[in-house]
C-alpha positions in Angstrom: 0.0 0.0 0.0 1.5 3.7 -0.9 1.7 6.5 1.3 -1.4 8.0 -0.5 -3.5 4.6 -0.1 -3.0 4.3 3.1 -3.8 7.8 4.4 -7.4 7.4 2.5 -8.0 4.2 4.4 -6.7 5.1 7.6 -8.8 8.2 7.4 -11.7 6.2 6.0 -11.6 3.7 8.9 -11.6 6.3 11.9 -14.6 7.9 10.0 -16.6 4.6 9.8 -15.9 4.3 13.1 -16.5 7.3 14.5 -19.7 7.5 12.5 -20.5 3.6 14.3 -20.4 5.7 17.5 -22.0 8.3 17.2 -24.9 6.9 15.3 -28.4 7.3 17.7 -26.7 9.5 20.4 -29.6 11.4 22.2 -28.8 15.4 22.4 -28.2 14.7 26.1 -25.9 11.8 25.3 -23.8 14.5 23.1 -23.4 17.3 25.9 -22.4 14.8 28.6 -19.3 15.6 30.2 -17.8 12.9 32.4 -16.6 15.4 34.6 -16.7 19.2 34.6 -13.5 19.5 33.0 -13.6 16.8 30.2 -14.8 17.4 26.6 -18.4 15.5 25.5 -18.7 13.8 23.1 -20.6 16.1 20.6 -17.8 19.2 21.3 -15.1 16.2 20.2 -16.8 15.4 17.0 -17.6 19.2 16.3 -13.7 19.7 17.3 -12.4 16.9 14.9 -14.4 18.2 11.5 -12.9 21.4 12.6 -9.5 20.4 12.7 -9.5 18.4 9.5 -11.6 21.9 7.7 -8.7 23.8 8.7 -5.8 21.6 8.3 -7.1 20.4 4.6 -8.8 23.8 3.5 -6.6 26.8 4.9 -2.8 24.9 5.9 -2.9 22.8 2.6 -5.3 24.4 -0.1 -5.0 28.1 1.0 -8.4 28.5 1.1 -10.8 29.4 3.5 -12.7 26.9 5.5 -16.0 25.6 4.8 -17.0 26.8 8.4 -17.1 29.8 6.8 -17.0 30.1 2.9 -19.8 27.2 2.7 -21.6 28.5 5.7 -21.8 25.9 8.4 -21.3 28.8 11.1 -24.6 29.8 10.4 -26.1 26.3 10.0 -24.9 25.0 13.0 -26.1 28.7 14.8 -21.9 28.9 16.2 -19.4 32.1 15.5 -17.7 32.4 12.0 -14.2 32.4 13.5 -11.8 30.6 11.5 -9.5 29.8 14.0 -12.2 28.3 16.8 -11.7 24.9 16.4 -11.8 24.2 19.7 -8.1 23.8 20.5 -6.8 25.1 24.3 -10.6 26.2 25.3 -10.8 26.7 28.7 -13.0 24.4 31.1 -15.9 27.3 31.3 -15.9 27.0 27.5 -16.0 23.7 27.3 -18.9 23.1 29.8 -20.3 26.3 27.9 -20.4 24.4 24.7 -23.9 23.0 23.1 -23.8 20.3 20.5 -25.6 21.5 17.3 -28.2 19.0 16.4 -26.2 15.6 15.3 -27.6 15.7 11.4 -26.1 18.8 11.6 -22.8 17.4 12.6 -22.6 14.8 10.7 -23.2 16.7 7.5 -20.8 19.4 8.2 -18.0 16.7 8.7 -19.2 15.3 5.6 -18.8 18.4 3.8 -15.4 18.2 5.5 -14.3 14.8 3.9 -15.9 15.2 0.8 -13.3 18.1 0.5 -10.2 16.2 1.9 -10.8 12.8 -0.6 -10.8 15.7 -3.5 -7.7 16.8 -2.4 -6.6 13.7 -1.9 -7.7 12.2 -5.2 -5.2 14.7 -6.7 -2.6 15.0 -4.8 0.7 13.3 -5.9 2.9 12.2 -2.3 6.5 12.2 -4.9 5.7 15.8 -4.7 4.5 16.4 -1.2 4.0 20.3 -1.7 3.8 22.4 -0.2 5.3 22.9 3.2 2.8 24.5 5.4 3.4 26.1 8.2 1.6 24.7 11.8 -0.1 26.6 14.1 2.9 26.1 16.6 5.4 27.1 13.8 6.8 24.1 12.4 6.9 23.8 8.6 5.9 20.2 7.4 4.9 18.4 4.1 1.5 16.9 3.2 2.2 13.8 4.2 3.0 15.2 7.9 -0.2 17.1 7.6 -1.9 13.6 7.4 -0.4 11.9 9.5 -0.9 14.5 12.4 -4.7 14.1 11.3 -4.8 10.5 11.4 -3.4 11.3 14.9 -6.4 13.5 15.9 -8.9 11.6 14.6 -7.5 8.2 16.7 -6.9 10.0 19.7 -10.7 11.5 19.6 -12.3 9.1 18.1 -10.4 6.8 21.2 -11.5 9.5 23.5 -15.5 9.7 22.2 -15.6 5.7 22.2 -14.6 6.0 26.2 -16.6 8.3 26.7 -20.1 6.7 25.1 -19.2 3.7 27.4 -18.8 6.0 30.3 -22.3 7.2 29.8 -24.3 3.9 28.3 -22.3 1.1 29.6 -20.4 -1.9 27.7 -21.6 -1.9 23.5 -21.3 -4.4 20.9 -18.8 -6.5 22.6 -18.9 -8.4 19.0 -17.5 -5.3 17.2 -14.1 -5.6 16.5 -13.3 -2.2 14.7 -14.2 -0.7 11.2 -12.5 -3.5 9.1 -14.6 -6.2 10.8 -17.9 -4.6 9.3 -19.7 -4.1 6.0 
């Protein structure tokens, strides 16, 4: 498998999964926080299609995000800021934060995908241009763009799985990860 291959499945596969997790979650099951200081569920996912708008649509394509130019601030009734994503809140803001509505959600991070696998589609990794510059001032290729967003969406995709079986107990105990299903 190439470097290009497996980015689109790995990214595929936390998707699936997260999407598997997600699926039913009550409003109240979205806003829970397992203690006063720990992210829900429903900020996470919000915080995740967030991260992959910007990293994807302003690091990589140098254009805006769809947050803004497609207009899911507005949809999902949250501020236009470009660079909220959710990174460093503090503990009032995230016990402030409200889940949108989850078809909401899940469109919006659609939206988000649909734009990365175009990217993606085109993009040639012998190339791996341009260097983009992080947020804490590093300068990295594409390919380290991806795999720092293969690393969020594990590690909160990890963290929203723990945190549904926080709130609703033990699930599936037959499920035995994105691969193992349809």
């Amino acid at each position: 498998m190439d470097t290009k291959a497996f980015i689109q499945k790995s990214l595929h596969l936390a998707r699936k999964d997260l999407l598997e997790k997600v699926h039913g979650l009550s409003p109240e099951e979205l806003d829970w926080h397992p203690a006063p200081h720990a992210n829900s569920i429903g900020f996470l996912f919000w915080h995740m299609a967030r991260v992959e708008d910007g990293w994807v649509n302003r690091l990589i394509l140098r254009k805006p995000h769809l947050w803004v130019s497609d207009g899911w601030a507005k949809k999902l009734g949250m501020p236009e800021d470009m660079r909220d994503m959710g990174y460093n809140y503090t503990q009032e803001q995230v016990t402030a934060y409200r889940s949108p509505p989850l078809p909401l959600l899940l469109d919006y991070s659609a939206a988000v995908r649909n734009a990365t696998n175009a990217f993606l589609d085109t993009w040639n990794p012998a190339a791996d241009g341009p260097t983009v510059k992080t947020g804490w001032g590093a300068m990295i290729t594409v390919a380290e763009v991806f795999a720092q967003l293969v690393w969020e969406m594990n590690q909160h995709g990890g963290q929203v799985a723990y945190i549904k079986g926080l709130k609703q107990g033990m699930q599936s105990p037959q499920y035995m990860g994105p691969m193992s299903t349809p």
